[in-house]
N, C-alpha and C positions, 0 to 999 in steps of 0.2 A: 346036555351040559352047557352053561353059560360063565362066562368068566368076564370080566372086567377090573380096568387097573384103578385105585384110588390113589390118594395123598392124603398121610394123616397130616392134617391142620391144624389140632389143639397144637398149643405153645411147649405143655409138656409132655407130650408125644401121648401111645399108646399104654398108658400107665393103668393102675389096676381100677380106678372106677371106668374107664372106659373100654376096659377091656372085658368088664365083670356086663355093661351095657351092650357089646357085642355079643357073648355069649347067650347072656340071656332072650336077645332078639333071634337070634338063628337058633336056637333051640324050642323055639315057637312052632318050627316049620319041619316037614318031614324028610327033608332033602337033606343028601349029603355036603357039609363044609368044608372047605378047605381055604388057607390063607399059604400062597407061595411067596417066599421074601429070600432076597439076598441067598438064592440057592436050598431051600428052607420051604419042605411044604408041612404044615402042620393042621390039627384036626381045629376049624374055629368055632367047633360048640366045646371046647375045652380050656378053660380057663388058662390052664397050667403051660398048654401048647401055647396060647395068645401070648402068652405074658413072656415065655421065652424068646420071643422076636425080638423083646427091647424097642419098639417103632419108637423111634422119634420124631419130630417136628418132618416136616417134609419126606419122608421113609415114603417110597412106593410099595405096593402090594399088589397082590394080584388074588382075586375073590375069586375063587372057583364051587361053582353049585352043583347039583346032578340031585335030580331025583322030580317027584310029580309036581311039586309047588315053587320050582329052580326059580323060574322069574318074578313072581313075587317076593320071594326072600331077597332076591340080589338087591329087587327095587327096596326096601326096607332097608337093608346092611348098609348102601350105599347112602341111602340118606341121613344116616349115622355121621358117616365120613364126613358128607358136604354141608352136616348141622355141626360140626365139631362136638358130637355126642351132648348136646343140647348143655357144656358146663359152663357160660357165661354166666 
C-alpha cells in the first residue's frame, strides 16, 4: 500500500472535467483507489465517489493505492494534481 497527501491547485477545485481526468487515469491501472478527505474515504475509479468530495481550490487529500502496479499509478495521479489536470 502507498499513500500520499496532495493539494488540489486548479482555481475551481476538483470539479467534473478533472474529476472525469482522475478517474479515467486510475482506471488504466489494476490497483485498488481510494481518495481519503475530510473524514471521507471513497472509491477514486468512481466518478460519482470523486465528485462527492466537492475538493476545492486548496482541499487536501490523501491518495491511497494497494495492489501490483500501486507506485506507478500514485506517480500518474499525483502528476495530475501538480499539472492542475493539464486545464490551462
Amino acid at each position: 500500500m502507498v499513500k500520499k497527501t496532495v493539494t488540489v491547485k486548479n482555481e475551481a477545485g476538483l470539479h467534473a472535467r478533472p474529476s472525469s481526468a482522475l478517474v479515467k487515469t486510475a482506471s488504466k491501472y489494476d490497483s485498488d483507489f481510494y481518495i481519503s478527505m475530510y473524514g471521507y474515504k471513497v472509491n477514486g475509479k468512481s466518478i460519482l465517489g470523486v465528485m462527492t468530495l466537492a475538493a476545492e481550490c486548496g482541499a487536501e487529500m490523501e491518495l491511497i493505492l494497494e495492489g501490483r502496479d500501486e507506485k506507478e499509478a500514485l506517480d500518474e495521479i499525483s502528476q495530475l494534481f501538480e499539472n492542475e489536470f493539464e486545464l490551462h
